[in-house]
C-alpha positions in Angstrom: 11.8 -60.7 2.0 12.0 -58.1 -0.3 15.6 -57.6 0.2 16.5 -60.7 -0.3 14.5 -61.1 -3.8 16.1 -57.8 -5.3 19.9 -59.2 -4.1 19.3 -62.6 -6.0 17.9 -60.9 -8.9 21.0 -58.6 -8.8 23.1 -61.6 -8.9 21.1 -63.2 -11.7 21.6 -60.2 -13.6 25.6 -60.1 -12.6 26.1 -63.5 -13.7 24.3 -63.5 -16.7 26.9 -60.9 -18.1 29.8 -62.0 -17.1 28.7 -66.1 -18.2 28.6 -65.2 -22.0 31.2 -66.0 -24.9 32.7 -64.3 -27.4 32.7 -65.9 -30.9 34.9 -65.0 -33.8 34.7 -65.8 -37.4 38.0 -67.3 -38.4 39.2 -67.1 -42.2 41.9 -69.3 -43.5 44.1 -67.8 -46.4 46.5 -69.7 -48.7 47.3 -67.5 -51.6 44.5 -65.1 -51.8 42.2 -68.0 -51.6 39.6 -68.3 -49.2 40.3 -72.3 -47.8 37.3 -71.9 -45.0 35.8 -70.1 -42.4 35.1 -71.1 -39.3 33.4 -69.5 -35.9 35.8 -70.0 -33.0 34.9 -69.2 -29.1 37.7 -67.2 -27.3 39.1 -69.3 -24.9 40.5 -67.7 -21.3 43.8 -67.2 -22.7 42.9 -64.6 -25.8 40.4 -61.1 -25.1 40.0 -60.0 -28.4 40.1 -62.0 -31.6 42.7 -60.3 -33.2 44.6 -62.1 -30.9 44.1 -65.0 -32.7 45.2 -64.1 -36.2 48.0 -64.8 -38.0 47.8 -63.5 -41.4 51.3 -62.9 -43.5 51.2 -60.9 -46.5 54.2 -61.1 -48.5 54.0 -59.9 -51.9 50.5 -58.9 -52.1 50.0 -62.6 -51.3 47.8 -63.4 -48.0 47.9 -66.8 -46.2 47.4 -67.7 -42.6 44.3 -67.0 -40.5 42.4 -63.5 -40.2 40.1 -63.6 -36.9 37.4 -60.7 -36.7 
């Protein structure tokens, strides 16, 4: 019975790591301007969120979207 308890609680424990989310914060650019910034979960497809940025800087001049 013992056995049993300890091999359930070690795949509690497994599942519980491997279940979370990673959230980014998301910041949209336009011109140096901050337009918003949002908090974005990383979907199956993305493993860091860099991944999701796409910020051009052209002139000294930011716009797109910076994910950290």
């Amino acid at each position: 019975m013992k056995k049993v308890f300890l091999a359930l609680a070690a795949i509690a424990t497994i599942a519980s790591f491997t279940a979370c989310t990673k959230t980014c914060s998301c910041t949209t650019y336009l011109g140096n301007q901050v337009q918003k910034t949002e908090e974005v979960e990383l979907d199956g497809d993305h493993k860091n969120c860099s991944e999701l940025s796409t910020l051009v800087t052209i002139a000294n001049v930011k716009s797109g979207v910076e994910c950290l």
